[in-house]
Each structure stands twice: as C-alpha cells, then as structure tokens.
C-alpha positions in Angstrom: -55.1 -24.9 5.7 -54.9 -27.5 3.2 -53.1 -30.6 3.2 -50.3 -29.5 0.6 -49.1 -26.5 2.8 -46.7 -28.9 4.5 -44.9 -27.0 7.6 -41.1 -28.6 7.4 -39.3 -30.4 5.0 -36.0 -31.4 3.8 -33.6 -29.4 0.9 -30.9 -31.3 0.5 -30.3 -29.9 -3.3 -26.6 -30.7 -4.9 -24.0 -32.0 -3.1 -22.4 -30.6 0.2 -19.8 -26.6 -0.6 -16.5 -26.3 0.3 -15.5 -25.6 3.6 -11.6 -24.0 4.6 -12.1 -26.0 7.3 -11.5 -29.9 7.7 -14.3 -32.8 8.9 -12.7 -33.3 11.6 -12.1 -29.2 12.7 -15.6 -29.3 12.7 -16.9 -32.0 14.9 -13.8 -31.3 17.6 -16.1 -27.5 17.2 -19.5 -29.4 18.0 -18.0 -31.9 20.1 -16.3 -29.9 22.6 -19.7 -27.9 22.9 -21.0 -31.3 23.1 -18.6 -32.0 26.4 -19.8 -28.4 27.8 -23.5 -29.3 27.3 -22.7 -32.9 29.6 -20.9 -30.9 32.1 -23.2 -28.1 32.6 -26.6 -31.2 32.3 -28.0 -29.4 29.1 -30.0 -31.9 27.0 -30.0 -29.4 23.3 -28.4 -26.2 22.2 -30.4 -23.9 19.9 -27.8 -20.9 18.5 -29.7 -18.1 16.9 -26.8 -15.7 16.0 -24.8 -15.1 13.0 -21.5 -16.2 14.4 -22.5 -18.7 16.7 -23.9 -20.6 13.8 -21.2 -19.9 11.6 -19.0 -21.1 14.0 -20.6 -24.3 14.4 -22.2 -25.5 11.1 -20.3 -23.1 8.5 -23.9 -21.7 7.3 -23.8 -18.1 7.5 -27.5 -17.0 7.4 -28.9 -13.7 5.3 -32.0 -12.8 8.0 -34.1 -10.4 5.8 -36.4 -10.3 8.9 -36.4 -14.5 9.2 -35.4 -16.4 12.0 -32.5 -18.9 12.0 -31.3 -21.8 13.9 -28.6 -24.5 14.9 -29.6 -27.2 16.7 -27.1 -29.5 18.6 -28.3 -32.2 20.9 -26.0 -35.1 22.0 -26.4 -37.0 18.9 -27.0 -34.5 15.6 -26.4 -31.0 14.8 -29.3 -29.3 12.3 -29.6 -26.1 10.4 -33.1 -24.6 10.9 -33.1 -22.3 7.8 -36.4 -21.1 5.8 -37.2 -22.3 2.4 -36.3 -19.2 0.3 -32.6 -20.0 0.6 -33.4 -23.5 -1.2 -30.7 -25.7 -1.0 -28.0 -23.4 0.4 -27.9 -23.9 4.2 -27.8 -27.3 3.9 -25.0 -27.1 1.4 -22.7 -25.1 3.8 -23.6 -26.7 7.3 -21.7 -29.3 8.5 -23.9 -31.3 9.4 -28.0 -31.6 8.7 -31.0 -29.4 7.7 -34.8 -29.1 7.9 -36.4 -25.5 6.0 -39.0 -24.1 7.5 -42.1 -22.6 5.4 -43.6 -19.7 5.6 -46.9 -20.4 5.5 -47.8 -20.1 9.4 -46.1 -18.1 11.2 -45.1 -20.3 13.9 -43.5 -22.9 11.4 -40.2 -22.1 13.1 -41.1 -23.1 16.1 -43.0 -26.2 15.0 -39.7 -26.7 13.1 -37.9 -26.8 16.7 -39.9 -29.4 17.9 -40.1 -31.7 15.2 -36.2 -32.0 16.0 -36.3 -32.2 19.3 -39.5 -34.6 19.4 -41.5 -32.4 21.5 -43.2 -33.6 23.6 -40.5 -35.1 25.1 -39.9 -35.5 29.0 -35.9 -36.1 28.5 -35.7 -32.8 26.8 -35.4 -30.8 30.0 -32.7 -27.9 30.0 -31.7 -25.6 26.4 -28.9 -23.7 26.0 -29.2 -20.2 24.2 -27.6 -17.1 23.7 -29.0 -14.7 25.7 -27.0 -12.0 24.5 -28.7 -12.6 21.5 -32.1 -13.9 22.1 -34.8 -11.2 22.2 -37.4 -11.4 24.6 -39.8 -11.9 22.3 -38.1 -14.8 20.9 -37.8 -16.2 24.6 -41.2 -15.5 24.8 -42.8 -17.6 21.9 -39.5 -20.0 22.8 -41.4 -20.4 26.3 -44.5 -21.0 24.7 -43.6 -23.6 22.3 -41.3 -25.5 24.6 -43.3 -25.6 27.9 -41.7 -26.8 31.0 -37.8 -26.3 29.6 -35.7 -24.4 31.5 -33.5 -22.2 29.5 -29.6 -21.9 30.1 -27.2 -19.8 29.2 -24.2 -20.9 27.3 -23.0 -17.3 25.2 -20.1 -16.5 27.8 -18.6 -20.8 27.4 -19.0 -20.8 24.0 -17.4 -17.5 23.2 -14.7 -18.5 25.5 -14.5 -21.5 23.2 -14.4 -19.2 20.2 -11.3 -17.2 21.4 -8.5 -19.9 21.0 -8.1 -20.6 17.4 -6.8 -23.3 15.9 -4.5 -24.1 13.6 -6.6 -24.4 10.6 -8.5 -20.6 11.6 -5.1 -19.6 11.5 -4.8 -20.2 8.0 -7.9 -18.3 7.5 -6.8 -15.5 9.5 -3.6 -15.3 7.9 -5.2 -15.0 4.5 -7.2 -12.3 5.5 -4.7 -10.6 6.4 -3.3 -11.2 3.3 -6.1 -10.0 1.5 -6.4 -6.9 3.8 -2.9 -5.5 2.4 -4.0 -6.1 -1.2 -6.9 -3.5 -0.2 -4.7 -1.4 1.5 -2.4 -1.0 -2.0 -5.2 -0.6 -4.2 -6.6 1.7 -1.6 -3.4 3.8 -1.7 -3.2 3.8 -5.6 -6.4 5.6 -5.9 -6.0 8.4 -3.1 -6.0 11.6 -4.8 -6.6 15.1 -4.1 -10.4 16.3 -6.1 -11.2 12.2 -5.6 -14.6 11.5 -3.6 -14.4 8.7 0.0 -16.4 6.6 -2.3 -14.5 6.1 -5.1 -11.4 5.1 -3.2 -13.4 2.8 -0.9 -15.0 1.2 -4.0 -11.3 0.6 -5.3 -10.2 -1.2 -2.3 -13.1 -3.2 -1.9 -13.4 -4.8 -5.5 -9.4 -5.7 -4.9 -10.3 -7.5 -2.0 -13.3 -9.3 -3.5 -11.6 -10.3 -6.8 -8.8 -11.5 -4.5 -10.8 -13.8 -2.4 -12.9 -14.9 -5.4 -9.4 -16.0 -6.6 -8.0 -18.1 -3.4 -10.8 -19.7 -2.7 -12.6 -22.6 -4.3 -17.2 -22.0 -3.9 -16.3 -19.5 -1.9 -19.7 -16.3 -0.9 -18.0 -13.6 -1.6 -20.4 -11.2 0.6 -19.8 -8.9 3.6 -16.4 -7.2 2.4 -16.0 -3.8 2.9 -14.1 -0.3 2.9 -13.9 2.5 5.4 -12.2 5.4 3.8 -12.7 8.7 5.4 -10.9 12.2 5.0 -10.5 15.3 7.5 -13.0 15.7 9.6 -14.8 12.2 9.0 -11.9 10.9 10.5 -12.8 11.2 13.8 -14.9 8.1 14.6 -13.3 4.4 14.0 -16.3 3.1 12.3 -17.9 6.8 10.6 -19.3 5.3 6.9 -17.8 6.3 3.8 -19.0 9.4 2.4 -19.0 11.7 -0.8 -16.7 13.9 0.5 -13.8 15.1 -2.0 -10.3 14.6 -0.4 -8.0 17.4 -0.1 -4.2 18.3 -0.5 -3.2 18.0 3.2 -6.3 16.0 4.9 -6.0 13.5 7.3 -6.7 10.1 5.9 -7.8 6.8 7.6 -7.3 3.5 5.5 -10.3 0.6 7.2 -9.8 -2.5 4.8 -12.3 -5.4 6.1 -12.5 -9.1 3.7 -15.1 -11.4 4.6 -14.2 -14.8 4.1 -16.5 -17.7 5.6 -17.8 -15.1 8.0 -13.9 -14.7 9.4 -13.6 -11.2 9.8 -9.8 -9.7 9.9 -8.9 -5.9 9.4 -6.4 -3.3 8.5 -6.5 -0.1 9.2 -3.8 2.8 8.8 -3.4 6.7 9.0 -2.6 8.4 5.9 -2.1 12.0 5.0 -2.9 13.1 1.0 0.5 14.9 -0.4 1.7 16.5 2.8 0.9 16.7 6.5 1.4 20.0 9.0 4.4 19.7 11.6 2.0 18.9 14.2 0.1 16.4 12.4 3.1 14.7 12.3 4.1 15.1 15.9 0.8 13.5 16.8 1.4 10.6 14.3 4.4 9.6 15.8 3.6 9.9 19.0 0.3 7.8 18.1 2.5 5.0 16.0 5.1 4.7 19.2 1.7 3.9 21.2 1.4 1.0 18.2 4.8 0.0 18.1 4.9 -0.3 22.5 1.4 -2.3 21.9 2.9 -4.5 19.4 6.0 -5.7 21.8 3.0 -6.0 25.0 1.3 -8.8 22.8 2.3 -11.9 24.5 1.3 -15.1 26.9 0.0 -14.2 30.2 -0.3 -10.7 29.3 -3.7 -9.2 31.1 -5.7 -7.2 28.6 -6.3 -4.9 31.3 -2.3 -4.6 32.0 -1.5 -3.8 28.6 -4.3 -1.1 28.2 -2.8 0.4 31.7 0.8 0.8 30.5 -0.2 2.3 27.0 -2.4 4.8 28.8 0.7 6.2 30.7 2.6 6.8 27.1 -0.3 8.7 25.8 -0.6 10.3 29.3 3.5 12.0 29.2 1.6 13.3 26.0 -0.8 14.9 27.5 -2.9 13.2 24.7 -5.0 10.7 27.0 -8.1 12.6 27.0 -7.9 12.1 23.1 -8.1 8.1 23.3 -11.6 6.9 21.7 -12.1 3.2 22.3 -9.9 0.2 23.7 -6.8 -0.8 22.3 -7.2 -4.0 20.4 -9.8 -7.1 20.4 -10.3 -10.7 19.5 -10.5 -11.9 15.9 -12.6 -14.6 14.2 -16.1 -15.2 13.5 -17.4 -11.7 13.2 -18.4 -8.5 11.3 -19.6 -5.6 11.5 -22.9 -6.4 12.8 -22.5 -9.6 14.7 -20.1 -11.7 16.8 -17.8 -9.7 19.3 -15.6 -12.1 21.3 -15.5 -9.1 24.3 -13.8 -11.0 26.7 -11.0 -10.7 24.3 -10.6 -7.0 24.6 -7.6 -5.1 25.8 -9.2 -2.6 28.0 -8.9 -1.7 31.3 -11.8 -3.5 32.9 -11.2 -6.9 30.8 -9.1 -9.4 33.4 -8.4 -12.2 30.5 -5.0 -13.6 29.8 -3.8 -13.9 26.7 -3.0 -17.7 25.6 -1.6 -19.1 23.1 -4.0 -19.3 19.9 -5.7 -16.5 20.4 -5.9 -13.5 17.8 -6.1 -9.8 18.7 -5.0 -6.8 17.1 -3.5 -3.9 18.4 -5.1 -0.5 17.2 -4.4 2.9 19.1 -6.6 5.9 18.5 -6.4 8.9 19.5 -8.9 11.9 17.8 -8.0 15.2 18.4 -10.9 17.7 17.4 -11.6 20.2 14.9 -10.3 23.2 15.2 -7.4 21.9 17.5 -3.9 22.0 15.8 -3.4 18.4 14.3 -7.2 17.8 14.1 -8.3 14.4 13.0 -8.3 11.0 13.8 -5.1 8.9 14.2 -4.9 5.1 14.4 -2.9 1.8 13.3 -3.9 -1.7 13.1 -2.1 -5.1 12.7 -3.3 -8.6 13.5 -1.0 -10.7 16.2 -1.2 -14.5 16.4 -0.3 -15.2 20.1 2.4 -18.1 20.0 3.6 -20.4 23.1 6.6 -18.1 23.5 5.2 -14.5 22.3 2.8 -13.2 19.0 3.4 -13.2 15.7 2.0 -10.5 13.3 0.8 -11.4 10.5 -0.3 -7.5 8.7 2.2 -6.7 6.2 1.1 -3.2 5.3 3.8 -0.1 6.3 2.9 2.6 8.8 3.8 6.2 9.7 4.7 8.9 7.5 7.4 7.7 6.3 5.9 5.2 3.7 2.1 6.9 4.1 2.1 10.3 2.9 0.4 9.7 -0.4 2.3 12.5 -2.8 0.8 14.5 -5.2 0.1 12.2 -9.1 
C-alpha cells in the first residue's frame, strides 16, 4: 500500500457545535466515569454504543455498517469516528478526535492503539459494553489488544445514566414540550377517509420545525410518529401504515422528538368521532390505571411495588390478562434502536428505588383483541421528574375521552 494511504489522522474542521449541555456537565459525565474506572483498576474505557457515546462526548454516530468509538483513559477522552463524516464528530464531542480510513480494514483497530500507545505494559484492564459488543468485535478487540483483559462497565455506567441532572432536565422538559406540540398537530389532522401516514407525517414535521426553532446548530434527525388506527393498535411500537381511519376506530397518538440523542415521548388513546359504550368503559378503567400510576411516582418507590399494586386494579377488572408490556421506564439518552436504561423499569422483577433525578414515565396498556367487544389497544403516557419530596410531570397534553374523541370536521 503506498505511502499516501495514511491509516489515522486528525479532522478538526471549523470550530467546536453547540452543546445544551455546559463544560463543566460534561467533564463531571467523564470524570465520575473516570472515578468508577480508579475504583474498579481499569486503565481505558472504549464505548461502542450510540448512547453510551452520546452520553459521554455529545457525538451521536450514523453507523451505515462502520464502527465507532469513545475512548476515555485517565487523562483524555477521544472520538474514534471514520473519515466520511469529515469534520463532524469532532465538532460535537467534547472532547478530541482521530478519523479512521477506510482503506484497510483493520484501520479501526490500528486507530485504538495509536491512542492507547499499544504496545503498552500499563494498559492492562478495558472497560466495554458487553451488552453491546458483538463477539466478533471482542474477537478482533482480542486480537488487536493482546494480553488485555476486558471489563465490564454497561450495568455502572447505565446506573450512572439514570439520575439526571439538572441541565438533562431542561432537555427533558423541552421534549416534552415539543412532544404536545406533535400531539396538537397530530390531533388537527385526524380525520375519518385520512391514511396513518398522513397524520403521522403532520405530527412529525411540527415537531421538527419546533426543535429546529429552540435550538441553536441543532441535528435535527431521529424524530418520529407512531399513529395507528383499529386493529394496528394493538402493539405499542406496530409502524405507521397506509391504513385509512375510520368513523369510530380506536386511535393511538406515539409522538417521539429527538433532540441531542434525548429521547422523550407522548403517547395517548384517541377514538375518531365517537367511541362504543364499552370502548369507553375500557378507557376509563385503563386511564384510572394511569391516573393511580401517576400518584405511585415517588422516592423510595420500588419499580417492582408499583407494577404489583397496578396489577391488582386491572385485576378487579378482570382485564389483567390484557396488559402487554411494563408500566413505565427510564428516560434520557435513547431511541428507538439504542440505549434502554432497564434497570429503570417499573416491572415486577425490577428491585430499583426510585431517587430523586431520575425520569420515568408511566404508560399502562392494556390490548384487548379483535373481535372482543372494545377491541383495540388502550394506553397513556406522561413523563415524571422524581423530586426530593415526590415527581413532577412535566406532559401537558389532556387524556381520556373527555378532551380525546376527535369529532367529525
């Protein structure tokens, strides 16, 4: 290979993006993972996920089949990003970054040992995710760092990742912001003969246009809208289809922005122009499962408590054999496809007390099926800040059918 196919090098292009989040937010991030890596005798950290390097650099990554990287030893913290992103990584991390070309297919790996000055007998422990490293990545990890013994470190630094702080907060509370601007535009375009699609398209623009107007240099990628009618309703996270909505379906409302890889939610049953008497007993039964949820948010509350007592509700119902997933989880870095905080989850075999700083929402389902009067699939959502003395919800948008029966235009 000739001498001009250099392997590494530098793109530090322009001058460093806005971040929501302060200098010194991020180095008490990398600093207290710093204080874990002392404790626990690991010389270097290398993150590989979408959140966990979010989290810790601000650098969200678009993998198109590349691999990505955060480095954090004692004494820097590095992006390892490939060179068809140009200067963007670098731009967004807090902190440094060395591309990677693709020109040898190992040039990743050669990148990983440029940083950490391989050979070198000091470096003796790593810290990965395992929950995220595939074992062919620990494989050629093995290969190109011989004689390092690899750690685990997903379970400390999620739990680091549960307790917000003030400045996620902010974040947080903007999304949920943003999430009842999709909810309205969402609502405004719900109309019997109008395809899923249409609607969700509606709802999402909103939400984009509204976040391209908060922020300063802000991505604007990721957003999206689950907006499914009847029978589509059944499943939580079933995609948006072409379906046509009818006078009288069963409507669910899913309104995710994407801001800086923060990930917050609304979601909402709705009914297009009129709903049957026992669609309506379900709903209410359903919403007084949300409302109970709601009041259970609090410090020192077990997840696994609160996902007991709500069980018994929906069991006087006879309805329990109708709930679908847990009742609520942890917010923050995460989407769709990466970053679930699942020690955060109020389920019945999750142990965790609730402290103050943490986010969860509160989101009963229950899905009763077709051809079962009241068929479809029922569920609220709002986003709680837990406080010192109880939780604070920050989702504005109305539920139940007294403000959610969309009537005929």
């Amino acid at each position: 290979m000739s001498d001009d196919m250099i392997r590494v090098y530098e793109m530090n292009n322009g001058e460093k993006a806005y971040l929501p989040f302060s200098k010194g937010e991020m180095d008490g991030r990398q600093n207290r993972l710093r204080k874990l890596m002392e404790d626990r005798q690991i010389d270097a950290c290398l993150f590989t996920s979408y959140h966990n390097i979010c989290y810790f650099s601000g650098f969200l990554y678009c993998s198109f089949g590349r691999k990505y990287g955060f480095l954090v030893t004692q004494d820097d913290a590095t992006t390892i990003a490939a060179g068809i992103d140009g200067g963007q990584p670098w731009r967004r991390t807090h902190g440094d970054c060395l591309i990677y070309t693709d020109w040898r297919r190992d040039n990743y790996f050669h990148a990983i040992q440029s940083l950490l000055k391989m050979p070198n007998a000091s470096v003796k422990r790593i810290g990965l995710e395992f929950d995220h490293v595939s074992l062919d990545l620990k494989t050629k990890l093995e290969a190109a760092l011989p004689g390092v013994e690899f750690i685990d470190v997903s379970m400390d630094v999620m739990a680091q990742r549960t307790i917000k702080s003030a400045e996620e907060h902010v974040l947080i509370r903007e999304g949920a912001r943003i999430c009842d601007v999709g909810g309205a535009a969402l609502v405004d375009a719900v109309e019997a003969g109008v395809a899923e699609h249409e609607v969700a398209i509606a709802s999402t623009n909103a939400m984009i246009r509204e976040i391209a107007k908060s922020f300063p240099f802000v991505e604007l990628m990721d957003t999206w809208t689950w907006f499914q009618s009847g029978i589509n309703t059944d499943g939580a996270h079933n995609p948006v289809t072409n379906k046509i909505i009818e006078a009288g379906d069963i409507l669910s409302l899913n309104c995710f922005p994407m801001i800086f890889g923060y990930y917050t939610a609304l979601e909402r049953t709705l009914f297009c122009e009129h709903a049957s008497d026992e669609h309506l007993r379900l709903w209410e039964i359903n919403c007084d499962v949300h409302r109970a949820g709601l009041d259970l948010i609090k410090p020192g509350a077990r997840c696994c408590d609160i996902a007991s007592e709500l069980n018994d509700i929906y069991r006087r119902h006879d309805l329990l054999q109708y709930r679908s997933f847990g009742y609520g989880h942890s917010f923050g870095v995460l989407s769709h496809y990466y970053g679930r905080e699942a020690s955060v989850e109020l389920r019945e075999d999750i142990d965790t007390v609730l402290e103050p700083g943490m986010v969860v929402s509160m989101e009963p389902m229950i899905m009763v099926p077709e051809g079962t009067p009241g068929a479809g699939g029922y569920r609220e959502h709002d986003i709680l800040i837990v406080t010192e003395t109880g939780a604070e919800n920050i989702t504005g948008f109305p539920f139940g059918p007294e403000h959610n029966i969309i009537p005929k235009r």
